[in-house]
N, C-alpha and C positions, 0 to 999 in steps of 0.2 A: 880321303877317308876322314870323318870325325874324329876328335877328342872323344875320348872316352869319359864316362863319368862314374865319381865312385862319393856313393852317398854313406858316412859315419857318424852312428846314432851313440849318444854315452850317454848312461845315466842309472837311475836306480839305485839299489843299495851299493853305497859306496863301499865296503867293505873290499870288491871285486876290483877294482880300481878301475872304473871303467874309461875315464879319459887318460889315464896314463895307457892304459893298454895299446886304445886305437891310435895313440899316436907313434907303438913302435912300425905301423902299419903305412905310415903315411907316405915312406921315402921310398919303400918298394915299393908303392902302390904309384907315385910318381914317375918312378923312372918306369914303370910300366906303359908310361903313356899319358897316366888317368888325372885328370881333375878334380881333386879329393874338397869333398864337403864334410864340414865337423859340426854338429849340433847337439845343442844337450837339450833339446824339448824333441819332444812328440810331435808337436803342432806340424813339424814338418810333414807328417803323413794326412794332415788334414790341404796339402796341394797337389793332386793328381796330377796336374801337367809337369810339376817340376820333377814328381816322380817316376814320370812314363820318361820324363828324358836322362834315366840313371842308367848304368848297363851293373852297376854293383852294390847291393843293400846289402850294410855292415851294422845289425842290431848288437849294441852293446848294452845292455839294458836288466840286469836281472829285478827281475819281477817285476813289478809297475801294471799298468793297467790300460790296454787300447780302447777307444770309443767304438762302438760299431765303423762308424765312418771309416775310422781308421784302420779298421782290421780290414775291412775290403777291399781300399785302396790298396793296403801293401799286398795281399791275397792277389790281387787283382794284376796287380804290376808285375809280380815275378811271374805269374801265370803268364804273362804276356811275356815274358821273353828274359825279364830281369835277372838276375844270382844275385841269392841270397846266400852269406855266409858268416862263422864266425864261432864262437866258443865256450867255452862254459856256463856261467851261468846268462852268461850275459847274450848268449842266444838259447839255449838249453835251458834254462830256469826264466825265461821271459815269458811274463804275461800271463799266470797263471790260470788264469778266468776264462782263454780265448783256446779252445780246445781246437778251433780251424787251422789259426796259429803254430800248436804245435802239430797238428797233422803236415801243415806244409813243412815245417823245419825237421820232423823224421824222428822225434822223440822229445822226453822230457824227464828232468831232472825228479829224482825221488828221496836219494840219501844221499852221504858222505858217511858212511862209518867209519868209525876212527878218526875222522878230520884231514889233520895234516900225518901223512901217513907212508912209508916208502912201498913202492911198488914199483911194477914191469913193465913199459908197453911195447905188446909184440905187433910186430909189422904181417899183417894176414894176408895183402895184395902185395909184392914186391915187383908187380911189374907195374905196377898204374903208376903213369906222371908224379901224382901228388906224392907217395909215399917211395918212388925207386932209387937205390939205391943206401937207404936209411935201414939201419940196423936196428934189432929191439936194442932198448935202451928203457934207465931208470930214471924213477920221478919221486920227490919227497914232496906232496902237495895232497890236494884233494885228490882221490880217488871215486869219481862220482859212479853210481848206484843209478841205473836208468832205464823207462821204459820206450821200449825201441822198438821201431817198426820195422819188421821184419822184409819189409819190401826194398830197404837201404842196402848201397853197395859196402861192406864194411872195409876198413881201409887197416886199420889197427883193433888190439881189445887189450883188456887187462884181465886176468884173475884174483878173485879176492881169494884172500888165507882164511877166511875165518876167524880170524882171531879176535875183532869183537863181535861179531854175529856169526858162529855156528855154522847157521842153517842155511848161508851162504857160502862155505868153505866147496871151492874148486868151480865157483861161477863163471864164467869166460863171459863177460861185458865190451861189448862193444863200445872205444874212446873216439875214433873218427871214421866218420862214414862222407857218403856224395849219394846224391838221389837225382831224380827229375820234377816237376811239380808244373804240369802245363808244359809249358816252352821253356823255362825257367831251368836254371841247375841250383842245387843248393847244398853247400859244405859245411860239413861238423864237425869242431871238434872238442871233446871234454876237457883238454889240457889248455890251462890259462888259467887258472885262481885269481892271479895277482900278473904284475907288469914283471915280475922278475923272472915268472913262468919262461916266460920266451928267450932268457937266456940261456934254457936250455939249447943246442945247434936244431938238435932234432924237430922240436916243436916248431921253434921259429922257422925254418925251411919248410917242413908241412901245412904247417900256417899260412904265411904266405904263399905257396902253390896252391891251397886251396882257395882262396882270396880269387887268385888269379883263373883258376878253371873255373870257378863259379860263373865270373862276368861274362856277362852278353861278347859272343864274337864281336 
């Protein structure tokens, strides 16, 4: 049996901390087996063969901008069998130009109200791998605002209070979902702001299990 391969993308607006993030990812992702790559360009997506030989794309990236090229190769790859997975904005707010893009990743970032804010996320599948045995549990971070495709398995959600938008009080928002996309699986999830995100247990164990169900058998 192969080494597995696990390709991690950082970059974007730094505010999200994107290389501190992927690198809380890297030891579990190791002892999973995998051969972890870390880049902070793009350009990588401009090498189809290095990418057809990944079994895991970890876009950490909020916003920035794919070239054509580049959006079909990664389109192309996970279609073919790849997982894609990963987190706030830094998959959920990436690329805002490439609407293909966020069709394959199952949604896309719209708000934060209130910013840094406490809230609940309740566990909606307690039987599926990624999320079992995990209790709802609270978060003092972004509370992201998204539009979601309804065809996603949802794994967790949050509710807004309304408290600074009204007209959103008693919303149920989906925070992490799993989909299909081709051959492809691909994992999400809204919780990660920052690297300290993942000191939560909860996250970081969802996180990583999604990581992990994403990659190619």
């Amino acid at each position: 049996m192969r080494a597995r391969n696990a390709l991690m993308i950082h970059g974007g607006w730094e505010g999200h901390e994107p290389e501190a993030c992927v690198k809380r990812f890297v030891e579990p992702l190791e002892s999973a087996g995998f051969t972890v790559t870390l880049t902070d360009t793009l350009a990588i997506l401009d090498e189809p063969e290095f990418l057809a030989a990944q079994d895991l794309i970890v876009p950490c990236w909020t916003m920035g901008e794919l070239t054509p090229s580049q959006e079909a190769n990664l389109l192309r790859v996970v279609e073919a069998g790849a997982g894609l997975a990963g987190w706030h904005g830094g998959m959920g707010d990436a690329f805002r130009g490439s609407p293909a893009y966020q069709y394959m990743a199952g949604g896309q970032f719209v708000a934060h109200p209130g910013n840094i804010t406490r809230y609940t996320v309740k566990i909606a599948r307690s039987e599926d791998p990624i999320v079992a045995g995990l209790r709802d549990f609270a978060m003092h971070s972004e509370q992201y605002y998204l539009h979601v495709d309804p065809g996603n398995e949802i794994l967790a959600t949050t509710v807004f209070s309304g408290d600074v938008h009204p007209w959103i009080g008693g919303v149920e928002m989906p925070v992490v979902w799993k989909r299909r996309y081709g051959a492809g699986r691909v994992f999400y999830s809204a919780l990660g702001h920052t690297a300290t995100d993942f000191d939560t247990p909860e996250v970081f164990t969802l996180t990583t299990r999604g990581l992990l169900w994403a990659a190619r058998d």
